[in-house]
N, C-alpha and C positions, 0 to 999 in steps of 0.2 A: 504494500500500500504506500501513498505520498502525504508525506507530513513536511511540517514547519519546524525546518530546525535552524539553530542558532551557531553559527561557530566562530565568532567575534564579535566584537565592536563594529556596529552598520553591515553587517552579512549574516544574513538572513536569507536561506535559501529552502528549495522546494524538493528532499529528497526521496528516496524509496527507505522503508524502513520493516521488519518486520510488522506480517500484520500481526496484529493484538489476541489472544488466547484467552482461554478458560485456564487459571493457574491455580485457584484453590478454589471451594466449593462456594462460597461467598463472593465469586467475581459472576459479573456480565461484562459484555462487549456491546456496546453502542454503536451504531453505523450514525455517525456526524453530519446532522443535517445542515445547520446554522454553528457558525461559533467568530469570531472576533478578536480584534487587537487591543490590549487595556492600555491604560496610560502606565499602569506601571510598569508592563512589559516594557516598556521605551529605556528604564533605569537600565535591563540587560543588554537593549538595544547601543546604549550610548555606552557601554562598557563603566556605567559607574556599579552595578550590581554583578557580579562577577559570575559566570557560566563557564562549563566545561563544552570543549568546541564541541558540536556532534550532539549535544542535550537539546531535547526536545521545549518546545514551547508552547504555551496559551494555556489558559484555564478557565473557559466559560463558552459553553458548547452547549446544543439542544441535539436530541438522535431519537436513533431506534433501537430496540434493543433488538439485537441480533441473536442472543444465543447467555444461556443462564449456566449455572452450577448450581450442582445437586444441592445444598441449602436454599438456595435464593427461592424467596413465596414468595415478593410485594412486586415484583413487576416479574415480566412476562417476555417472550420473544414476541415484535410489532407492538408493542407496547411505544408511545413517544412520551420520552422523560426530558425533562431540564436537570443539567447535574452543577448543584454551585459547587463555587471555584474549591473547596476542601471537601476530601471525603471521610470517613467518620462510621464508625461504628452500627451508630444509635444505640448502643445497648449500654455506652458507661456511666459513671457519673456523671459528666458531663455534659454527654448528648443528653442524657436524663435532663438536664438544668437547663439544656438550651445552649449550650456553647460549646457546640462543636467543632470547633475551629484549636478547642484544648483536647478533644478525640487523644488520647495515649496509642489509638492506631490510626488515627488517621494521618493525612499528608496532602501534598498540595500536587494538582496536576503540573507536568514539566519537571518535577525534581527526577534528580540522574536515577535513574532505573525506571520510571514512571512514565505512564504516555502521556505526551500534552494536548491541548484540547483540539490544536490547529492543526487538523491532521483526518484524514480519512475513516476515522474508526478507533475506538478507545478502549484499552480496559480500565473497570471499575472494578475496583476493588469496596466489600462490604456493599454490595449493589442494593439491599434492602434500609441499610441505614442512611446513605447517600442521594439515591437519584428519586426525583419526582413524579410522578405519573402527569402528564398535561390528556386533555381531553384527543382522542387518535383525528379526528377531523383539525383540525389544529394544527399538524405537519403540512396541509398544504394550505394553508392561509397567509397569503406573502402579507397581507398588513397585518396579522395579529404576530407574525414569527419577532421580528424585533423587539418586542413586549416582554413577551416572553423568554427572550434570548438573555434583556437585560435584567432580568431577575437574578440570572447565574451570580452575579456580582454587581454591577453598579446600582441598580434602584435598593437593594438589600444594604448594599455599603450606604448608599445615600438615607433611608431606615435606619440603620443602626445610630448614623450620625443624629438625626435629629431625638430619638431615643436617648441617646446618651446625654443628648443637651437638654431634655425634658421639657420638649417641647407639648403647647399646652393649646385646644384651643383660646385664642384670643392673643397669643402670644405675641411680643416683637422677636423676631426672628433674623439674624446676620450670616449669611452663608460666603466664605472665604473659598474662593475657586471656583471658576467658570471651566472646568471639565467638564467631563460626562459625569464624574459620581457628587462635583457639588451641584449641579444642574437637579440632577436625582434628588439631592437633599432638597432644594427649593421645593419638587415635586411633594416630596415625605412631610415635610414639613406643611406645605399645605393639603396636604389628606390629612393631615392630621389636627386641622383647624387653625393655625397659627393666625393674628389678625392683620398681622405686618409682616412682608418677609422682604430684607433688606440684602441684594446679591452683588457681591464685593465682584467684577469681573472687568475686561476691558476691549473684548471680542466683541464687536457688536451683534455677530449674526450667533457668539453663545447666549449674551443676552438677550438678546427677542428670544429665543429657548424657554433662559428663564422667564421672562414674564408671560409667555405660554402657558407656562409651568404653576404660574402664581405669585411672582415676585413683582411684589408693589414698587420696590424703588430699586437705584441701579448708582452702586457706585464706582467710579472709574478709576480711581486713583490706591495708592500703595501707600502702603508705610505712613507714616506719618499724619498723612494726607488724609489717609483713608479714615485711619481713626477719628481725625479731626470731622470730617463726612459724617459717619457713623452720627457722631454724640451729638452734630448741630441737627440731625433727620431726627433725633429720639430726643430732644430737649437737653443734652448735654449728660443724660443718664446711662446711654448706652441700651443695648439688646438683651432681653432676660435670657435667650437661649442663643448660642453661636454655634452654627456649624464648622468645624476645619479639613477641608480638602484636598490641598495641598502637600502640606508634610517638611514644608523649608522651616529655617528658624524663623525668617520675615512674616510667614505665616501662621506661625502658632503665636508670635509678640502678637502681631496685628486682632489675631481671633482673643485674646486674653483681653488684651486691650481698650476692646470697643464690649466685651461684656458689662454687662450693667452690675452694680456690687449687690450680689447674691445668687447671680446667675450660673448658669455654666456653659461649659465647651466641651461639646463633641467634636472631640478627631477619628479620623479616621483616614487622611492621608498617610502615606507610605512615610515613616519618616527618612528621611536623608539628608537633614541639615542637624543631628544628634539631639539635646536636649538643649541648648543656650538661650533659645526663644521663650524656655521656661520661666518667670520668675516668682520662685517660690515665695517671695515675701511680698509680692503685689499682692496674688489669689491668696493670703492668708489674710493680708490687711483688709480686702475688698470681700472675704466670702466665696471667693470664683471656686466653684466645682468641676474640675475636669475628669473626664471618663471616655471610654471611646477603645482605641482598637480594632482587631482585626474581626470584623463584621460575621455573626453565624450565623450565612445565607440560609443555610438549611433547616434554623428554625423559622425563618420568615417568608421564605418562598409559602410557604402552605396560606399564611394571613394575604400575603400580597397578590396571592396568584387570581383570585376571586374579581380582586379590581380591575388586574389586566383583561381578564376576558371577559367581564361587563364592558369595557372600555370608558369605565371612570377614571383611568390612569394611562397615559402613553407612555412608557419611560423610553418605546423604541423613537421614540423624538432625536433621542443624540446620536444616531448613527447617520451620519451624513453620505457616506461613501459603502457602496457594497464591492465587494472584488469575487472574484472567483480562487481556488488556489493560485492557482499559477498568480495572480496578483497580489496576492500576503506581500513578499519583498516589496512591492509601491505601495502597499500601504501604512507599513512601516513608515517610508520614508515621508507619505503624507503625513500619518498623527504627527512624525518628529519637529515636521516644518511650519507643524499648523496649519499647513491647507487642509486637511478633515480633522474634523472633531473626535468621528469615533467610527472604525471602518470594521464593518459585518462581512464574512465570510460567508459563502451560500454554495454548497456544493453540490 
């Protein structure tokens, strides 16, 4: 079969790789309908997140299931599942609690021995703690497949975020990063009643997104500036709940910053500018609550999945660009350059 693999900094190529097997009784095999390129893929891309050349990539993929092992009961061969970006158990503590992303078996698609998602055909491993059932009409729906697709990870990342920030109906709400997963938060955030939602971005064609999305106000500016923005929109008080999407230090200062004193800050960007954007003795003096993390799709896909097929929620809004395989490599090179937002794979 032909998958996306990785063997540098900016080379990204479209190889033959073993197809995917039944390897213990707990696995399936998914034939890869839809799957895509994240932003954070872009960290291995640009060689700041570090890869073994020949390792495989992506992690957020919609299929069929192909073929099960002799434990697996919760899906079926022709079954069409969503599988978020970590798989998991379901039976430990953890998945018990909701946070499966701390699974003691689970792991993340594209790690060295594991199949990535951007590729012809997957194993899943723990297929009944893991992958999703979606309704079988549903694989050939090209307007509801991006909806769907972004459950795998960004609308669930952009859920987590405004959860972590406790967000409220009636809220004032500040989302830092015009991505796909803070565009998602703007979304979360207004399903979830927020009364003001204020989007830190400077792409004009992410912002109309956001205010698609639900975002009342729109600010342009950085650092300093922004803050300054923030607290004159909110009377000088600041946002009771802040999303953070991003993951630099400029962006977790900025997200603390413009909280209001009691408030809090969901992150859930990648970090890669370490902790310095922290300052512990502002959020002690002000009240600020941060929480956030690595998002456990797989308990919120089941809440969320309802909205996307009423079609109370688009979250496949931020895919701007579809490729075929053979175009993974250009699309790469889009997300990196900013000419697409968020580029879907359709095989």
């Amino acid at each position: 079969m032909r998958a996306t693999v990785i063997h540098g900094p900016n080379d990204i190529r479209i190889d033959e790789v073993p197809d995917p097997r039944i390897e213990h009784p707990a696995d399936a095999v998914v034939r890869v309908v839809n799957a895509c390129i994240c932003g954070s893929d872009l960290w291995a891309y640009r060689g700041v997140a570090s890869r073994v050349a020949g390792q495989r990539i992506g992690h957020e993929f919609l299929g069929i299931v192909e073929e099960v092992g002799s434990e697996v009961s919760g899906v079926r061969p022709g079954d069409f599942v969503v599988a978020p970006f970590v798989w998991s158990d379901g039976t430990c503590g953890f998945c018990r609690e909701g946070l499966q992303t701390s699974c003691p078996h689970g792991g993340f698609w594209g790690e060295v021995g594991s199949d990535g998602g951007q590729g012809e055909a997957v194993r899943v491993p723990y297929a009944d703690g893991t992958l999703v059932q979606l309704p079988k009409e549903a694989a050939g729906d090209e307007k509801l497949l991006p909806g769907l697709l972004a459950l795998s990870d960004v609308m669930s990342t952009g859920h987590h975020a405004a959860l972590s920030a406790r967000v409220r109906p009636g809220s004032t709400v500040a989302v830092v990063g015009d991505g796909a997963v803070g565009l998602c938060g703007v979304l979360a955030a207004h399903r979830l009643g927020a009364g003001r939602i204020i989007a830190l971005g400077r792409h004009q064609a992410r912002t109309d997104i956001a205010r698609e999305f639900g975002a009342t106000d729109v600010v342009a500016d950085r650092g300093e500036a922004a803050v300054e923005a923030v607290k004159e929109l909110t009377g000088g008080l600041g946002a009771q709940a802040v999303l953070e999407a991003v993951g630099t230090e400029e962006s977790m200062r900025t997200a603390i910053s413009i909280a209001r004193d009691g408030g809090a800050v969901g992150y859930v960007g990648v970090p890669h500018g370490g902790s310095a954007g922290i300052d512990i003795g502002q959020m002690f003096d002000r009240n600020i609550t941060l929480a956030g993390g690595v998002a456990p799709a797989r308990a919120y896909i089941p809440e969320l999945l309802p909205d996307v097929l009423s079609g109370a929620i688009d979250p496949g809004l931020v895919f701007d660009r579809t490729v075929g395989l053979d175009g993974v490599p250009d699309g790469y090179r889009a997300m990196d350059d900013r000419s697409a937002l968020k580029v879907r794979i359709a095989f």
